[in-house]
C-alpha positions in Angstrom: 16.3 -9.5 -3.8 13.0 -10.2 -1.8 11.0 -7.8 -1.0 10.1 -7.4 2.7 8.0 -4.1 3.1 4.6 -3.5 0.8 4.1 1.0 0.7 0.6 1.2 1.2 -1.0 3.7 -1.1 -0.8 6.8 1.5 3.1 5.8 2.3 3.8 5.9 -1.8 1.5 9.4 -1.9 4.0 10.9 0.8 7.2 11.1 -1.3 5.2 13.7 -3.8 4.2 15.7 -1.2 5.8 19.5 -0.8 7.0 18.8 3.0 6.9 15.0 3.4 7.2 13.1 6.8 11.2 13.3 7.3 11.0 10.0 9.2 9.2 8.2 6.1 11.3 10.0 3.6 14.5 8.5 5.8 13.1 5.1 6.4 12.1 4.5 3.1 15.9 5.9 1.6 17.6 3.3 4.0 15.1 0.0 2.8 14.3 1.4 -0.5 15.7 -1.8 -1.9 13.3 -4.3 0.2 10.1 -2.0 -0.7 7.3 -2.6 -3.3 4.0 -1.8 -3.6 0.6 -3.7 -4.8 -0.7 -3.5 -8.0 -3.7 -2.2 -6.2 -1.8 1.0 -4.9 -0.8 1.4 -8.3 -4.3 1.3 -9.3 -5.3 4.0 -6.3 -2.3 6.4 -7.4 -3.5 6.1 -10.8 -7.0 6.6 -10.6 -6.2 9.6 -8.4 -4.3 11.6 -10.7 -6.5 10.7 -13.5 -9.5 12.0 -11.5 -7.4 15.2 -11.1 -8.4 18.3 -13.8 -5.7 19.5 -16.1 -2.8 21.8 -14.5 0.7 22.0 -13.2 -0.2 19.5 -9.8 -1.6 17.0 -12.2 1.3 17.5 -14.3 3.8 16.6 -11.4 1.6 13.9 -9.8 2.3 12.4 -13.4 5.9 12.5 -13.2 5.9 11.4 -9.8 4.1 8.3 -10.7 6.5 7.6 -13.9 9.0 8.0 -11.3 8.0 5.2 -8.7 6.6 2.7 -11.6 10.6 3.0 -12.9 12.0 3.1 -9.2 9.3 0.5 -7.2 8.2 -2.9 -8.1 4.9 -3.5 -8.6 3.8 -6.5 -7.0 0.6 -8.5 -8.6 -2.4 -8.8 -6.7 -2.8 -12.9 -7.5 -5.0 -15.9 -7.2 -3.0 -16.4 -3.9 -3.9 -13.1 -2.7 -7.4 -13.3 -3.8 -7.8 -16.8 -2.1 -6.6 -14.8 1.3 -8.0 -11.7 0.5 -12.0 -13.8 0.2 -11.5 -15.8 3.4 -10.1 -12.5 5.4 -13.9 -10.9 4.0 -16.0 -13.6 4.4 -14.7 -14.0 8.3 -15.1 -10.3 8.5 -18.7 -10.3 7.2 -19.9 -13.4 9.6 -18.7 -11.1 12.5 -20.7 -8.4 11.0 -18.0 -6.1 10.3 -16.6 -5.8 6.1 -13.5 -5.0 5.1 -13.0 -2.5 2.4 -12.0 -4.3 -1.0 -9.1 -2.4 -1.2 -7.4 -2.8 1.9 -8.0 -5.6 2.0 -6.8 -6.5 -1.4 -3.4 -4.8 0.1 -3.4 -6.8 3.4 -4.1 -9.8 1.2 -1.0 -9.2 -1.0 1.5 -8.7 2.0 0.1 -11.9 3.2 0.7 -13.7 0.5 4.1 -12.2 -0.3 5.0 -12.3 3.6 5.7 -8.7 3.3 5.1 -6.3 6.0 2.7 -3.1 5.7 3.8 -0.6 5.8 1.2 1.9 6.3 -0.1 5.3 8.5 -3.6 4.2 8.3 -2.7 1.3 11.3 -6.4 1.2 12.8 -7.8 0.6 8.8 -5.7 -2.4 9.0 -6.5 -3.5 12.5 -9.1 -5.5 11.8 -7.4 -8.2 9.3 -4.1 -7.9 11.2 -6.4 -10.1 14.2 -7.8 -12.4 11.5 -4.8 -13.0 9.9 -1.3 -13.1 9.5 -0.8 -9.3 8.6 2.3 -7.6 10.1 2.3 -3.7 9.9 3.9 -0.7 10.4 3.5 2.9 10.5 6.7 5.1 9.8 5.1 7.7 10.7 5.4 6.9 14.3 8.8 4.7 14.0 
């Protein structure tokens, strides 16, 4: 089944929390089956909890990600999405304004998947939803 929605990194970070957003938690249980995330969310989870020091949190934040790399498809940040991802930069640096790598690494690999964002950090992604073709959304305001 294609996928149509791409978790952005603090979408994916919300199911581990102790009270998550209800209305993610229920949008994400009805289209759980159309979401993935990048391989660059991956990255972020994973660097995140391997930053973390030794103790029970770290210890869940480990399940939690065994739980979503068995339960979430990882979609590959590819030469497609590095093709986009370069021109969306390069247009953003001649107006004098850079996009952070991994944004836009993300927006790139919706793009290219024509996936839609899905995302609470709307205004981060502003900027390459004018340049480009990025659709987004924010559950938490849905």
């Amino acid at each position: 089944m294609k996928k149509t929605y791409l978790l952005d990194t603090n979408i994916v970070s919300e199911f581990s929390k102790q009270k998550p957003n209800k209305t993610v938690q229920e949008l994400y249980e009805m289209r759980k089956n159309l979401c993935a995330m990048s391989a660059v969310t991956w990255q972020e989870l994973t660097r995140g909890v391997s930053r973390m020091q030794e103790g029970r949190r770290k210890q869940y934040l480990e399940k939690c990600l065994l739980n979503y790399k068995k339960t979430i498809e990882i979609i590959s940040y590819d030469s497609f999405a590095a093709q986009i991802c370069g021109e969306m930069q390069a247009l953003a640096e001649q107006n004098g304004s850079p996009l952070p790598l991994y944004d836009s690494q993300i927006a790139a690999t919706a793009i290219s998947n024509g996936m839609i964002l899905v995302t609470h950090n709307t205004a981060d992604f502003a900027p390459m939803k004018k340049s480009a073709f990025l659709r987004v959304e924010d559950w938490f305001t849905a």
